[in-house]
Structure formats: structure tokens, C-alpha cells
N, C-alpha and C positions, 0 to 999 in steps of 0.2 A: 509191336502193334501191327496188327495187319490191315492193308492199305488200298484204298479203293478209289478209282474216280469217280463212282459212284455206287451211292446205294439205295434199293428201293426196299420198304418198309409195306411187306402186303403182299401177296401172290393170289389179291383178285384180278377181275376183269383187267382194269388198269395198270395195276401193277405189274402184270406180264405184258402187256402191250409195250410196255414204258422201260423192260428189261432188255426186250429184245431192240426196239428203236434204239438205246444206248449204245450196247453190243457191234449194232449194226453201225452205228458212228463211230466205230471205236474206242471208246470206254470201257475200260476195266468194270465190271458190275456186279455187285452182290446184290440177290434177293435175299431177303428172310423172311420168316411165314411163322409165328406160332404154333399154327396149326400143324397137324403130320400130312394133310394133303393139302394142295393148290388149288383154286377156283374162288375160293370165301363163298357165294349165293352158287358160283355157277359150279354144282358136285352134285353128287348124288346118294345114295343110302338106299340099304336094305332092310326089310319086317320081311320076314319068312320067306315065301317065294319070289316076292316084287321087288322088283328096283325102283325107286321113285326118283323123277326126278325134283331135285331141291326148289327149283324158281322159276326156271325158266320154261315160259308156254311158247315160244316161237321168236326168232332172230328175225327182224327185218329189213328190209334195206340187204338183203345178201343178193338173192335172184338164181339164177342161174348163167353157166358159160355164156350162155347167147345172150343173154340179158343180164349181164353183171349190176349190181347193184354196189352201193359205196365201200358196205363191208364186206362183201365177197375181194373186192379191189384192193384193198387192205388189207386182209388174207394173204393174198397173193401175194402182196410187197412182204408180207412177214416170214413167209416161207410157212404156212400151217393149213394152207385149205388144202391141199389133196393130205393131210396128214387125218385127215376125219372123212367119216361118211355123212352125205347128207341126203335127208328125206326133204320134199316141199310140203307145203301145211297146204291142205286138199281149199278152206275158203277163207275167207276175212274173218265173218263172225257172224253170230247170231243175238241179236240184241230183244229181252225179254222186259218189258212194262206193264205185268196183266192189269193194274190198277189203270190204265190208260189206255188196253185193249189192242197194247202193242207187241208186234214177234213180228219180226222180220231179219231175215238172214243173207250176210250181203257178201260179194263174190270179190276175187281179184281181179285185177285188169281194169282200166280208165273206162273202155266200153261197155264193157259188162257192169261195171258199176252203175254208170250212167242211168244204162236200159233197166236195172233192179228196182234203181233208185224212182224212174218215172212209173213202174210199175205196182209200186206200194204208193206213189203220190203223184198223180197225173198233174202234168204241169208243172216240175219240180226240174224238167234235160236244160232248160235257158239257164239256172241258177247253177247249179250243178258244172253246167261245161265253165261258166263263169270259173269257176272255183280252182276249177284243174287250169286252166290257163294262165290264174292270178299262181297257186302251186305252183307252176313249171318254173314261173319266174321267180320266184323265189328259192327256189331250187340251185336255179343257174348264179343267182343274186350272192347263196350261202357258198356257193362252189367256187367261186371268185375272189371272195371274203378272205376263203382257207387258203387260196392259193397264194396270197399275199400276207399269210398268218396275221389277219385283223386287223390290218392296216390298209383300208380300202382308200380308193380316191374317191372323194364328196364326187367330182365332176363325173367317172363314171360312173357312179351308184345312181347319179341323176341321168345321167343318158341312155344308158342300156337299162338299169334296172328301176326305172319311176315307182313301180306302182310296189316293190320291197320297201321304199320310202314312204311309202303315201300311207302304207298301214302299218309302218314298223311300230305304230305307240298306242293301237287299239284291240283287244280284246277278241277272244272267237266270235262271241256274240254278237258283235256289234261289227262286223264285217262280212257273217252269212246275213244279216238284216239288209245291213247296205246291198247286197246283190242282190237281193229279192228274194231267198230260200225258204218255201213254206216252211213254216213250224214244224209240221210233221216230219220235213224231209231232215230238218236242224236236229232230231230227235234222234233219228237211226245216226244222221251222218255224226255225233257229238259222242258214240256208245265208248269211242276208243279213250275219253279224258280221264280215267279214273288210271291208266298205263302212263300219266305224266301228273297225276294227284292234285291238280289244280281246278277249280270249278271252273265253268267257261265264260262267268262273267270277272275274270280275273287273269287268266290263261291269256298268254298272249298269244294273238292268230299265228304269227311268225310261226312261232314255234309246233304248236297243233298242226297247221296246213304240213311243216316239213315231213312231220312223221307220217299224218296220212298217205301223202304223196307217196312217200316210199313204200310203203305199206302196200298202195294197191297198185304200183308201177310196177314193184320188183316182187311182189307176194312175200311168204315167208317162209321158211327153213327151219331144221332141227337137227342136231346130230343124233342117227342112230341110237348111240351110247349114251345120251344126254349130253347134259352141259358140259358134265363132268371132264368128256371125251376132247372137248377143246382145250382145259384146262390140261391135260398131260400133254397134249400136241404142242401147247405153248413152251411148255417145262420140257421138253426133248429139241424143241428147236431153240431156248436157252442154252441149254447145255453144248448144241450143235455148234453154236456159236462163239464156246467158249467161258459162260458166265457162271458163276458159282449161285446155286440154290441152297438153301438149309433151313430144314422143317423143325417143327420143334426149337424154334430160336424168335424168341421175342426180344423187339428193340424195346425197352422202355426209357432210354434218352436220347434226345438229342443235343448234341454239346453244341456251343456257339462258341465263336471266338472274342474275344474281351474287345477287339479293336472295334471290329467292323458287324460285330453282332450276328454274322453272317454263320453256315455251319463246319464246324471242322472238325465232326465226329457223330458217333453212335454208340452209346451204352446197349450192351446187352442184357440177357436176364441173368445168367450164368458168372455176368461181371467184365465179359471183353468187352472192350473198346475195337472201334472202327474206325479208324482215320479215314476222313473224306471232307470232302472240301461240298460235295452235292449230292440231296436228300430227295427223292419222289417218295413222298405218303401217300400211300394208297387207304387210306382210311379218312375219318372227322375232323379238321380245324380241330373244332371244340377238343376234340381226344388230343391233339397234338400240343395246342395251346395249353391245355387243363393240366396234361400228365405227363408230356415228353418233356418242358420245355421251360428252364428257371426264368427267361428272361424273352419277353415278348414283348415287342411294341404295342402301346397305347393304342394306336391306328390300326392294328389287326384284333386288337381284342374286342375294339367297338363293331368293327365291322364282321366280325364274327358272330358277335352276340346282336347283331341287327339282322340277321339273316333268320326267316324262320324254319324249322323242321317243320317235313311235310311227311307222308301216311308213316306211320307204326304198322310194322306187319304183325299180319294173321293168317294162317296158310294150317289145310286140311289136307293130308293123303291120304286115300283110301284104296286097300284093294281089294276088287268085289268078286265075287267067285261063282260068278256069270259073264255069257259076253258083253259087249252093247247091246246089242239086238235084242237079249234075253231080256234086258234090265231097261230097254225104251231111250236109248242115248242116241239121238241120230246127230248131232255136231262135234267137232272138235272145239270150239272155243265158244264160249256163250258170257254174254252180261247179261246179269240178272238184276234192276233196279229196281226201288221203289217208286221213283217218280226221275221223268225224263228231264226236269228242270234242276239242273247240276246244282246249284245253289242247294237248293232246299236239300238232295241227295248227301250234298258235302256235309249238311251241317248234321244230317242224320246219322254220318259216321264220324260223326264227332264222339257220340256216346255208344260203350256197349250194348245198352237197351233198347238201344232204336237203331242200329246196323244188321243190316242184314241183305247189302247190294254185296255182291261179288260176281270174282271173274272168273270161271271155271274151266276146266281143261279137262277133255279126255284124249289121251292120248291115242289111245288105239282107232279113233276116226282117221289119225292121218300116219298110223303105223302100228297096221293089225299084230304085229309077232312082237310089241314091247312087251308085253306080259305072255304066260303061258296059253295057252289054249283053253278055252271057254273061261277067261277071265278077261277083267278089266281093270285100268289104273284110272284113278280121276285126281284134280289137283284143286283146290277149294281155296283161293285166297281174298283177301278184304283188305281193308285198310282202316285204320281208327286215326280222323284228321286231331284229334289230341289227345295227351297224355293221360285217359281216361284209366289204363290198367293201372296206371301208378295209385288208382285210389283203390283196387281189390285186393283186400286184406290175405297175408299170408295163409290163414288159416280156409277161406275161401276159395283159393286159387282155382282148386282143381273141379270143384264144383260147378262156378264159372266160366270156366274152357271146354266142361263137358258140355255144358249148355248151350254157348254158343255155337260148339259142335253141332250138335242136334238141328238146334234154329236152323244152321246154314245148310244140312241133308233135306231137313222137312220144306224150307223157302225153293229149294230144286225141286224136291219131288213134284210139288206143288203147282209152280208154273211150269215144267217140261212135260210133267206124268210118267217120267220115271219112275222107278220103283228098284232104291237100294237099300232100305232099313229092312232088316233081315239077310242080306246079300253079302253083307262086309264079312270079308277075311279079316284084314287088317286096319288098323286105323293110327292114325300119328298127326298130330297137332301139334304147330309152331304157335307162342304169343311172344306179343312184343316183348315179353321178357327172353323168350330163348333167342329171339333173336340179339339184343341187347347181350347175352352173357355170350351167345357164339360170335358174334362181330365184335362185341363189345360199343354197337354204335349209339350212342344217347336217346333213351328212352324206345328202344327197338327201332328206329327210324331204318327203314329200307328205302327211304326215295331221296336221301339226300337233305339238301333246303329246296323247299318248295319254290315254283317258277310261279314270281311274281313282276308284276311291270317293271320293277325297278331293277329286279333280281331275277331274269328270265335267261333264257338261252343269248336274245342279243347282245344284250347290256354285257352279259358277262365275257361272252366274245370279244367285244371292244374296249373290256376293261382289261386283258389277259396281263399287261404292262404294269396297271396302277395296282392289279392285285398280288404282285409278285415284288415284298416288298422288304423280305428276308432274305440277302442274298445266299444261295444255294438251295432254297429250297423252295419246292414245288409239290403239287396235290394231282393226284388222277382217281380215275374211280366216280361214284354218283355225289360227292361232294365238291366238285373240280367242277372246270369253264361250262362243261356239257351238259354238267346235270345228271338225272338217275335214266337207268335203262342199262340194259347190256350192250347194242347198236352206239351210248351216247360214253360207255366207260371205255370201252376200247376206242375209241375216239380221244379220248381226253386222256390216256396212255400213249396215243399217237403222238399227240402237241406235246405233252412236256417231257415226252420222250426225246422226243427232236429241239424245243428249245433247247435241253440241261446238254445235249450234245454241244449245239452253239453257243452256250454259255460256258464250257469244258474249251473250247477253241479259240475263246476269247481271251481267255485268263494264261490261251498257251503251252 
């Protein structure tokens, strides 16, 4: 049998974060990856001349040297950021509500936002600076948190950080109210909630404030090569380090021990066994529970199946064969809603019929030479907040997916005045099934379980102890402590990358 201190199950985001932090502790480490490349969302693909890329519209929280950002810091302890090139994403966004007579498009940097933001809604810089200030501290509040792996002191969380206390239990909505944020300004500043899939009357502030915050302190980044390009940088600095990779190798068990219940092995597809004492999944509970695993505690089963799945992806690549200019594209990233009150938005992507908000992406706004010359890429994705595909009959599928297609070019052409029906090279459509059969994640879930009060970024933080309750095993990736995002998986590769070390030096 061959023998591991540990092994990780997954060679996405997570799971290379979580290979390398092993590595770097000293652990013997095996990845395995079904797949024949690495990245799982973050890769890339080709139709004809274009490379698209898979998921990812912009990394944030990176920054630059002079202005390093969390994950750029991170990077750098990994040994992977000069191993990629990076582009910065030229603005924040462009937020489109023509039913509400809304377009407005907002910039990076705290000042420049500021001064945006009073310029679309005069009177709006008192609530506003309000916001970044309550941010900053929460910032500092989460950095402190980590630094003591979630085991903060009550006494200073109340001394230094008061006011991460005073709203740790309330809602986006009801914390820009409390500072006084016109409506209108709650509208542009609210466009980024559908990048963490939770409405904002359920969306805990904590958590929306962090990501803004970073977002427009640190701006945002892209590799060159896409996502994909980070994914091979992680898999050479694996190797650098010593750890064994293997593609085309599906774990489908994990063995537990009779005493202690704990794990003391890995079935393969092929029939090998992996002796190990400790497991990071980079993939679903549910998957883990459901298919790895003969013998699961009653207390992980409940609290598995209390957790909800949050958006089902849907994602559109097109390549057009014109440039932006030709075809009327002047942004790199745009939302496109129906209505600016999250609530009513969510429940509208609840069904096929009535979805038709998405986040769009053209690449070539913030790097003219990713496609050839007088051509463009664009990225088209949505989210369905339930398992509505699961009712489109086999025979229907394709009918269905073209249509939705359609909807989602013509709702663009529409509110921007683009003009790309007739323009398409290519075209490629992901639904929640392709992504369910390439991830294999339950019911195509791309965002994890949804961030809810009970079940949000804090909670789960401070639960990271009572949630780890299998000994030797642990989760990273958008179903772990962090939550979904690429910023929040290689985060959550970080922690239990570094726990499973100190649980490896524990046992001796």
C-alpha cells in the first residue's frame, strides 16, 4: 500500500492551496484529480480561435506590489505569484436597471468611489464614508480573527473592534439604512450581491462589507492566461516542493478506522488503496457523505442536510468577430437586473422563465490582445436560486438552453445597445447540468451553501472546531469555512491546509 501523511481529494482552488500548505509543513502529500487538468472552475477551453476563459471575471483582494492585497500576500507565502502574469481590471462595474432608469458605472479606489457615488446621488459622501470606515474595521476585526485561527478574545473584539460586534447579527440592508444610505445609492452600491448569491435582506453585512472593501481598496487582477494559468503555477510549485499529483485518478472512498472512526485510507477508481491517517476534500459534504463514505456520524449528516445550496450555474461564452468598439461594448464587467430590490431579483432567479439578471464580462476592456484582432470574448453568466433545471425534461433540454441563450444576448443587446446577434463566431453554454456532471457538485451548485445568518462567513469561522468532527478530515474549496468565490477557496485551502499540518504534529 502506498503511504501518505496526507491526502487531498480535488486539484481545485482549495485543493492546491491545501497541497502546497501541507508540503510546506512537511507532509508527505498526495493530490488526485479525476480530471486530466487542474483548476476544476478555474481552466480554460477552446472553440476555434478563442480561449475562453471557464469562471473567472476577476481575482480581488490581490492589488498590486505597492498595494498588496490579502491574496496577492498569499501568493507570495506560496511561492506562485511571479509564477503568472498579471493584468489589473481597468473599473469595478457597471450596474444596468433600465426598468428603474438605472446605469451607473463605478470605479476603484475609496475616493474615487466616494466622489462617483455622490455624483449619481448627491448627498449620499456622509453615508458612504460612513460605510468605508465601519469596512476598515471590520477588516482589521477579520485580520485578527485569522491571526489567532478563530479563536478571538471576547475582551478585545469589544475594545479595538466594537462596532464588528455591534453588527455582526444584522443584514446588508438594515446597516446601510441604519447610516443613512439613500436608496438610490443602496442600489448601485448592492450590484456586487449576486458574486456571494444571497439577497441583501439575508446577506449578512459582515460579510458583503469584507468583499467590497477589498474590492475597491485593492481593485482587481486577471492572469494573462486565464485562470487556468494559476492552476499549472500551483501544480509546478507542488511538484517543486516535492508532492505527488495524479490526473485521471478518482478517489471514490474514504476508509475510516473501526476504533476511532477517524480516516485511515483512500480507495481509488483503479482499486488502490492510500493509507493515510488525513483527508482534505476539496469538493461537497453532501458528495463526501453520500458516496465516499459507509459510516458517518448522525451530527454531520443533520448538519449537512441543514445547510442550503445556493445559485446553480449558467454561463454563456461567446466569440464575436468584431471588436468591442465595432459591436458597442465599452465595460469590462456589467450587471444587468431586473429590479434593484435583491429580494424580488433572487426570487426571479429562482425560475427559468423569469431569470434573466446576469453578470457579464468582456474581457478585452481590460486586455485588448486575449482574443485575435478585430475580435472579442464575452462571458455571460446567471444563477438559478433553485433546482428549477431539474424539472426540463430530457427531451427538451436543448431547446431550453438555446433559449435561455438567446434571452440572455437579446436582455444585453437591449439595455447596453450592443449589437452581437449576427456577430457570433462561436458559442458554448454551460447549465447547471454540465456543471453537476463536470464537478459532479449537487444539482450544478457553483456557490457552495448559501451565506445565511446562521450559516454565513462569521458563524462558520467560529465554528471551524465544532465543524471538524471526523478525525482526519477536513474540506476546502466553496463548501469549507469561507464559503464560494476564488478570493474565499484559496483562503479555505490556506486554513485547513495549516490545521491538517498541526493535527500531523500532534499525533507525532
Amino acid at each position: 500500500m502506498n503511504k501518505y501523511d496526507a491526502v487531498v481529494i480535488g486539484a481545485g482552488n482549495g485543493g492546491l492551496v491545501a497541497a502546497i500548505r501541507l508540503l510546506q509543513g512537511g507532509a508527505k502529500t498526495l493530490l488526485v484529480e479525476k480530471h486530466n487538468l487542474p483548476g476544476g472552475f478555474a481552466t480554460s477551453f477552446k472553440r476555434g480561435r478563442f480561449e475562453f476563459e471557464a469562471s473567472l471575471h476577476e481575482l480581488n483582494d490581490f492589488g498590486t506590489k505597492d498595494n498588496a492585497g490579502d491574496v496577492r500576500t498569499l501568493f507570495d507565502s506560496l511561492g506562485v505569484t511571479d509564477k503568472i502574469e498579471w493584468l489589473q481590471i481597468p473599473e469595478a462595474y457597471r450596474v444596468i436597471v433600465k426598468s428603474e432608469n438605472l446605469d451607473a458605472t463605478m470605479p476603484f479606489g475609496v475616493k474615487e468611489f466616494i466622489d462617483q457615488m455622490e455624483h449619481y446621488v448627491p448627498g449620499s459622501r456622509k453615508s458612504m464614508e460612513k460605510f468605508f470606515a465601519l469596512a476598515k474595521e471590520i477588516h482589521a476585526a477579520q485580520a485578527y480573527t485569522n491571526s489567532v485561527n478563530g479563536k478571538a478574545d471576547s475582551k478585545v473584539m469589544l475594545e479595538k473592534y466594537s462596532n464588528f460586534v455591534r453588527v455582526g447579527s444584522y443584514s446588508v440592508n438594515e446597516v446601510l439604512q441604519s447610516i443613512g444610505m439613500p436608496q438610490k445609492a443602496r442600489d448601485i452600491f448592492n450590484a456586487y450581491w449576486c458574486y456571494l448569491g444571497a439577497h441583501c435582506d439575508d446577506l449578512s453585512f459582515i460579510h458583503y462589507a469584507s468583499m467590497v472593501y477589498r474590492y475597491i481598496t485593492k481593485g482587481a487582477a486577471m492572469p494573462k492566461s486565464r485562470s487556468h494559468e494559476i492552476s499549472l503555477a500551483m501544480v509546478e510549485r507542488i511538484r517543486e516542493l516535492g508532492g505527488d499529483v495524479w490526473f485521471n485518478t478518482e478517489a471514490v472512498k474514504i476508509l475510516t478506522d473501526s476504533k476511532d472512526g477517524g480516516v485511515s485510507g483512500v480507495v481509488l477508481s483503479d482499486g488502490r488503496q492510500i493509507e493515510t491517517r488525513h483527508v482534505i476534500a476539496n469538493c461537497a459534504p453532501h458528495l463526501v457523505f453520500g458516496k465516499m463514505m459507509d459510516k458517518v456520524p448522525e451530527v454531520e449528516i443533520r448538519a449537512t442536510n441543514a445547510r442550503k445550496f445556493a445559485g446553480r450555474g449558467w454561463s454563456m461564452f461567446l466569440g464575436l468577430n468584431k471588436s468591442a468598439d465595432e459591436l458597442g461594448i465599452e465595460n469590462h464587467n456589467y450587471f444587468i437586473y431586473d429590479t434593484s430590490d435583491t429580494v424580488k431579483q433572487y426570487k426571479l432567479m429562482e425560475k427559468i422563465a423569469t431569470n434573466e439578471g446576469q453578470a457579464t464580462v468582456c474581457l478585452n476592456r481590460a486586455y485588448p490582445e486575449c482574443s485575435p484582432e478585430g475580435t472579442t470574448i464575452m462571458y455571460f453568466t446567471t444563477l438559478y436560486m433553485s433546482d428549477d433545471w431539474g424539472n426540463v425534461k430530457p427531451q427538451d433540454y436543448f431547446k431550453v438552453k438555446n433559449d435561455v441563450a438567446r434571452r440572455m444576448i437579446e436582455r444585453f443587446e437591449r439595455d447596453t445597445g450592443a449589437k452581437l446577434m449576427g456577430n457570433i463566431e462561436e458559442i458554448s453554454v454551460a447549465t447547471p447540468m454540465t456543471y453537476a456532471r463536470y464537478c459532479g457538485h449537487p444539482q450544478g451548485d457553483i456557490y457552495g451553501y448559501e451565506s445565511q445568518y446562521w450559516d454565513g462567513l462569521t458563524p462558520r469561522l467560529q465554528m471551524m472546531a465544532e465543524d471538524h468532527r471526523i478525525r482526519g478530515l477536513r474540506f476546502a474549496g466553496g463548501y469549507a469555512m469561507r464559503l464560494s468565490g476564488y478570493s474565499s477557496a484559496y483562503f479555505s485551502g490556506d486554513i485547513s491546509g495549516r490545521q491538517t499540518v498541526g493535527d500531523i504534529k500532534k499525533e507525532g
